[in-house]
C-alpha positions in Angstrom: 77.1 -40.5 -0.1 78.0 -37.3 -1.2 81.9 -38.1 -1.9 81.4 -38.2 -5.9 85.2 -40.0 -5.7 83.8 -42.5 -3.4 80.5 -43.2 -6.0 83.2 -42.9 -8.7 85.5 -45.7 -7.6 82.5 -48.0 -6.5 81.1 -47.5 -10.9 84.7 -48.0 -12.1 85.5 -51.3 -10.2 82.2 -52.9 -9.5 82.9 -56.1 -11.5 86.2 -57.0 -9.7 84.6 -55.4 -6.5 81.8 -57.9 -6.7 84.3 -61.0 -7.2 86.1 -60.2 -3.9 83.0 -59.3 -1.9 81.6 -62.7 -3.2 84.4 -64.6 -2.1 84.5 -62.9 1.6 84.5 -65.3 4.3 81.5 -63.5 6.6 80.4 -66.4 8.3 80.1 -64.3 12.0 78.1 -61.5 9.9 75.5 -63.8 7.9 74.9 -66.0 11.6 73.9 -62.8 13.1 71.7 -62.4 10.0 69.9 -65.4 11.4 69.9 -64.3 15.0 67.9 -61.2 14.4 65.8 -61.5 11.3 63.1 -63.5 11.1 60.3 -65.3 8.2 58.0 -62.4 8.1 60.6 -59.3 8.6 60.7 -56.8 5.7 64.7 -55.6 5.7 66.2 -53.1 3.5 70.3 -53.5 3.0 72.1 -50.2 2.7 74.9 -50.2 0.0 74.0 -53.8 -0.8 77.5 -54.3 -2.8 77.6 -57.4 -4.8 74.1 -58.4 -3.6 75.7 -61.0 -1.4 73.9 -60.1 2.0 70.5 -59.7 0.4 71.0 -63.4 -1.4 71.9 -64.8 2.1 69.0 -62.5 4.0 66.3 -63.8 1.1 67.2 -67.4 2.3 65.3 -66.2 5.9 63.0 -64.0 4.5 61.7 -63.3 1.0 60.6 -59.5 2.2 64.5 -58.5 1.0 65.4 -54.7 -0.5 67.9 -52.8 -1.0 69.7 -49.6 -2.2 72.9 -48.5 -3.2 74.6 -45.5 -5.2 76.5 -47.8 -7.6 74.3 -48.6 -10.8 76.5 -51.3 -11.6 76.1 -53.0 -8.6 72.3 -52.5 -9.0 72.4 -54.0 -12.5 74.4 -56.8 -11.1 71.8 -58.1 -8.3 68.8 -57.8 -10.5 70.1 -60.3 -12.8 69.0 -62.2 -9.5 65.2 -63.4 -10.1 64.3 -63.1 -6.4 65.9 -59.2 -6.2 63.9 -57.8 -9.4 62.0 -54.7 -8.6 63.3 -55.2 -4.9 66.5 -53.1 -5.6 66.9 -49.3 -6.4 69.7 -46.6 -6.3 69.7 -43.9 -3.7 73.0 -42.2 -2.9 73.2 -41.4 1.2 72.5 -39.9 3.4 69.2 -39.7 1.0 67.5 -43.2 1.3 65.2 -43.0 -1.5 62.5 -46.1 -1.4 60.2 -45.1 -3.8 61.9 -46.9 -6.7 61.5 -50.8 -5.7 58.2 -52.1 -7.8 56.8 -53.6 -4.3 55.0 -50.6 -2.1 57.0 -50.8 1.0 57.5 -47.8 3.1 58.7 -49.3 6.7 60.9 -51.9 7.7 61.7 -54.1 11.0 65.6 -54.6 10.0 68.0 -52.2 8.4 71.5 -54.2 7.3 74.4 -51.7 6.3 77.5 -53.7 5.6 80.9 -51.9 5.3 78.5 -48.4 4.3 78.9 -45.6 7.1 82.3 -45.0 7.2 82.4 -43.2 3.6 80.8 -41.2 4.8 81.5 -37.6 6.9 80.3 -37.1 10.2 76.8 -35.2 9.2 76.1 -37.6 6.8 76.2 -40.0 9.3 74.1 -38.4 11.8 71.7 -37.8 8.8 71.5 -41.4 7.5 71.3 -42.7 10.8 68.3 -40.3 11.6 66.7 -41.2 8.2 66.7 -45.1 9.5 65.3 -44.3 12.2 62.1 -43.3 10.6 62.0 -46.1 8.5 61.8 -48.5 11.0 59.0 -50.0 12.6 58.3 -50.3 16.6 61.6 -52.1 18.4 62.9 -52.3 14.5 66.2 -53.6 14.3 69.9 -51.9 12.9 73.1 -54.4 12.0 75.8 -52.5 10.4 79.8 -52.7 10.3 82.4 -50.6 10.0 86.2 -50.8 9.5 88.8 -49.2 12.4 92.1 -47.9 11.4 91.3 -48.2 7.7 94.0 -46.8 5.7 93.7 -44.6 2.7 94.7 -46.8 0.1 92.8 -45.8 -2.8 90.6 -43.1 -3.6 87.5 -43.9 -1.4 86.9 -41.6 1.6 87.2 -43.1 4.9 85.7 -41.4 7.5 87.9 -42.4 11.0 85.6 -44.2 13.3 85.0 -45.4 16.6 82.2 -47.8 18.7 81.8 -44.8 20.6 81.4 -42.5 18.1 78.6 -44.8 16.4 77.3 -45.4 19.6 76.5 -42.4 20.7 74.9 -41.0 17.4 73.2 -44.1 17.7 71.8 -42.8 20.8 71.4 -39.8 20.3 67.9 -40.9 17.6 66.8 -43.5 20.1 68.6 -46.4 19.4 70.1 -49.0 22.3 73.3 -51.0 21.1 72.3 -54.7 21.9 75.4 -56.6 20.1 79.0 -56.1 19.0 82.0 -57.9 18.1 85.1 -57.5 16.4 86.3 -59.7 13.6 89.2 -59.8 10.8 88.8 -59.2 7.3 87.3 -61.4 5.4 89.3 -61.3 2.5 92.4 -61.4 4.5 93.2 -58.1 4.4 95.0 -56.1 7.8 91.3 -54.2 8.7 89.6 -54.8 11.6 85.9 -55.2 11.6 83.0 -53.9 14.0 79.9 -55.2 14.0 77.1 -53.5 16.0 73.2 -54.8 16.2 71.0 -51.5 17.6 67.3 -51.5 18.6 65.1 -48.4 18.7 64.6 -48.2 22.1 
């Protein structure tokens, strides 16, 4: 994520940041959690946030990591027993795995929650890329993504459409294999994509 005003806003508002997220009503996203990871995946969350998709993925399996670029938010989700030396900072499209204590170095499910649109187009293609050779064989990508988002703050939002992901998505071998569209779950007028791809 190489929008430093992005990073920056994410390091000066983490602690409110991680009230809301907490408090988001997600119940379509964490079902689909259960739908597509199972006991003995090892998953990886992309901009983890407030830690409150890997507490709900560590519930199905206990092979949970993650990454973001915020240190607070790291800080923050390894005052979580389960998430110690499971959780390290890597800023995208770089994802850096070398920093959890646990040797891991593939993965059968990527999550990245509310992630790609900061960033630009390249990035994208880059991070996306990236997953891709993380993954194991038929591995598994859920992310979402906000339409329409208005700039409201200094974050960058990059303007995004299904077929724009899809087709990058394509493009490095991937088959789109869910979707839907929900409301914000902290009431706020965004609309929400959520897409599950599969390498193909």
């Amino acid at each position: 994520m190489e929008k430093n005003i992005t990073r920056d806003f994410y390091n000066n508002h983490a602690e409110e940041l991680i009230n809301q997220y907490d408090h988001a009503k997600v119940v379509q996203l964490h079902s689909l959690f259960s739908k597509y990871i199972r006991i003995d995946n090892v998953v990886l969350d992309i901009g983890f946030g407030s830690g409150r998709d890997l507490r709900e993925i560590s519930k199905i399996t206990p092979n949970i990591f993650g990454i973001d670029a915020c240190e607070k938010f790291i800080k923050n989700a390894e005052q979580n027993i389960t998430l110690q030396g499971r959780v390290t900072k890597s800023i995208l499209p770089d994802i850096i795995i070398d920093g959890f204590k646990i040797n891991v170095d593939s993965f059968d499910v990527i999550v990245s929650i509310a992630v790609l649109m900061h960033l630009d187009m390249k990035e994208i293609e880059q991070t996306i890329e990236k997953m891709k050779s993380i993954l194991t064989m038929n591995g598994i990508v859920i992310i979402s993504y906000s339409l329409k988002r208005k700039h409201i703050d200094d974050r960058h939002f990059e303007p995004l459409t299904r077929e724009i992901i899809r087709d990058i998505f394509r493009k490095f071998g991937f088959i789109k294999i869910d979707e839907s569209q929900n409301n914000d779950g902290m009431n706020r007028k965004i609309e929400w994509v959520i897409q599950v791809y599969r390498v193909d």
